[in-house]
MIKE-800131 format. One record per residue (C-alpha): residue number from 1; chain; x, y, z. Coordinates in nm, 2 decimals. Example, Ala and Ser with C-alpha at 12.3 -4.5 7.8 and 13.67 -1.06 7.14 Angstrom:
BEGIN
PT, 1, A, 1.23, -0.45, 0.78
PT, 2, A, 1.37, -0.11, 0.71
This chain:
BEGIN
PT, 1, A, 14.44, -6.85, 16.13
PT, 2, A, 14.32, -6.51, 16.21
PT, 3, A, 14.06, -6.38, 15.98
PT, 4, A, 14.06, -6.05, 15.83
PT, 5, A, 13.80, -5.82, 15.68
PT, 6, A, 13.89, -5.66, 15.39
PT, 7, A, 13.72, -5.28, 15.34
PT, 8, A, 13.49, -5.27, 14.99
PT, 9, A, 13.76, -5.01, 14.83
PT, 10, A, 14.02, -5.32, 14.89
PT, 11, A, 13.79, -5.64, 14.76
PT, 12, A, 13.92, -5.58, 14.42
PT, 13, A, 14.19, -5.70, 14.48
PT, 14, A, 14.07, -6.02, 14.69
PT, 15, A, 13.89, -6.08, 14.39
PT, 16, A, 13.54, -5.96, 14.57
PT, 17, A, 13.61, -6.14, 14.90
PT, 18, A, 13.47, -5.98, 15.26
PT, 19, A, 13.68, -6.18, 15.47
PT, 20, A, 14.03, -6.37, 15.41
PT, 21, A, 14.20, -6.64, 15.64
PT, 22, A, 14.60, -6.49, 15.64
PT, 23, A, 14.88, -6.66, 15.89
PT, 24, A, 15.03, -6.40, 16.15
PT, 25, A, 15.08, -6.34, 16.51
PT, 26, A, 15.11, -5.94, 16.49
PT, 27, A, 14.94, -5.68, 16.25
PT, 28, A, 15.29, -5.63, 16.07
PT, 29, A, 15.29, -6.04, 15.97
PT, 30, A, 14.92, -6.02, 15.88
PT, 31, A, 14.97, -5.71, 15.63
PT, 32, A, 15.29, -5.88, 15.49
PT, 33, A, 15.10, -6.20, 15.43
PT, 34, A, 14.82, -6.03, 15.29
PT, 35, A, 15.01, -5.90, 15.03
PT, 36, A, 15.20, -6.22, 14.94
PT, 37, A, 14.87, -6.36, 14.90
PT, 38, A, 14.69, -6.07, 14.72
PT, 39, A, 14.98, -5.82, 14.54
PT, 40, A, 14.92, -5.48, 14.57
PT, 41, A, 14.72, -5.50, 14.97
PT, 42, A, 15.02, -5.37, 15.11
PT, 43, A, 14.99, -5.02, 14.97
PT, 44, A, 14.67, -4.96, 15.07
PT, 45, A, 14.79, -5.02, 15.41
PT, 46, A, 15.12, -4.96, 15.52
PT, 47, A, 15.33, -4.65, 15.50
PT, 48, A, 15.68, -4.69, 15.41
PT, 49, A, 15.86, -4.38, 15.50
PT, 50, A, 15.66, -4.34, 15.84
PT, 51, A, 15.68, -4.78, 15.92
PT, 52, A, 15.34, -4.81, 15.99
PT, 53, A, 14.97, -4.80, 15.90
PT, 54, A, 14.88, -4.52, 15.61
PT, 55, A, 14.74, -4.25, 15.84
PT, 56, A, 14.36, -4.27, 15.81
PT, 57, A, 14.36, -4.66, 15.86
PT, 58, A, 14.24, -4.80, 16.17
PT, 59, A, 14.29, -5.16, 16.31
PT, 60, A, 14.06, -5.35, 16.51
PT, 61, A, 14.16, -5.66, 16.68
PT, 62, A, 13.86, -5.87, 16.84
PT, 63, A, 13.67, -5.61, 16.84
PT, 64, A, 13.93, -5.32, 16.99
PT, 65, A, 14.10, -5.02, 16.83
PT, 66, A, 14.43, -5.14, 16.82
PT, 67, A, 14.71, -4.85, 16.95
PT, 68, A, 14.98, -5.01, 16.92
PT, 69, A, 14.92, -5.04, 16.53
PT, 70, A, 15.16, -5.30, 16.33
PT, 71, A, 15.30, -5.40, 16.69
PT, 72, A, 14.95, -5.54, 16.77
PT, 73, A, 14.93, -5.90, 16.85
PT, 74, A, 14.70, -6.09, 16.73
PT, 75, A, 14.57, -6.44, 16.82
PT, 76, A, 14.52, -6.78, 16.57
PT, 77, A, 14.12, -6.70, 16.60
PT, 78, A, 14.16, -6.33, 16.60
PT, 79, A, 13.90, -6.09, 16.37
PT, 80, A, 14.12, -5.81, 16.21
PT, 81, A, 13.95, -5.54, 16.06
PT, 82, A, 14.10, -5.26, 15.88
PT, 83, A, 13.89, -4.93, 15.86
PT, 84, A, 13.92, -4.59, 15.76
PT, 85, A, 13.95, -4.43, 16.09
PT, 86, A, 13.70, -4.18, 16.19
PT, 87, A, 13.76, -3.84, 16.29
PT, 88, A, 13.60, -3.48, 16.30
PT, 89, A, 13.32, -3.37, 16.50
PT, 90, A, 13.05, -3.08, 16.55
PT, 91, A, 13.23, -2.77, 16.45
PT, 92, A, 13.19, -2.53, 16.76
């Protein structure tokens, strides 16, 4: 089963775990397991109206930034992480 790592604003509600073994062969399964395993997941991470991650969440599958987002395939030894993406920059 893929393992995913859960961010530290989320482990409340994986009862303090880092890292979770969920069932799913794309991002979409893994989220929607996630949440049948710990209620509530699901918000933090998926956007309803817009059918995808909540903007400002990035996925990382084996180590690359996934674009294709809850589309992304992932593999029965596959590391998922979900971050907070990163953006901004030096302001010119």
């Amino acid at each position: 089963m893929p393992e995913v790592w859960i961010p530290p604003r989320m482990q409340a509600l994986t009862g303090g775990k880092q890292q979770v073994q969920v069932a799913g062969r794309t991002v979409r399964q893994v989220v929607n397991n996630l949440d049948q395993e710990f209620p509530g997941i699901k918000e933090y991470l998926y956007d309803a109206e817009a059918d995808d991650l909540v903007a400002g969440i990035a996925v990382i599958v084996d180590g690359e930034v996934s674009q294709m987002g809850l589309l992304e395939r992932v593999g029965e030894n596959s590391e998922v992480h979900f971050l907070p993406a990163i953006g901004g920059g030096m302001k010119p």
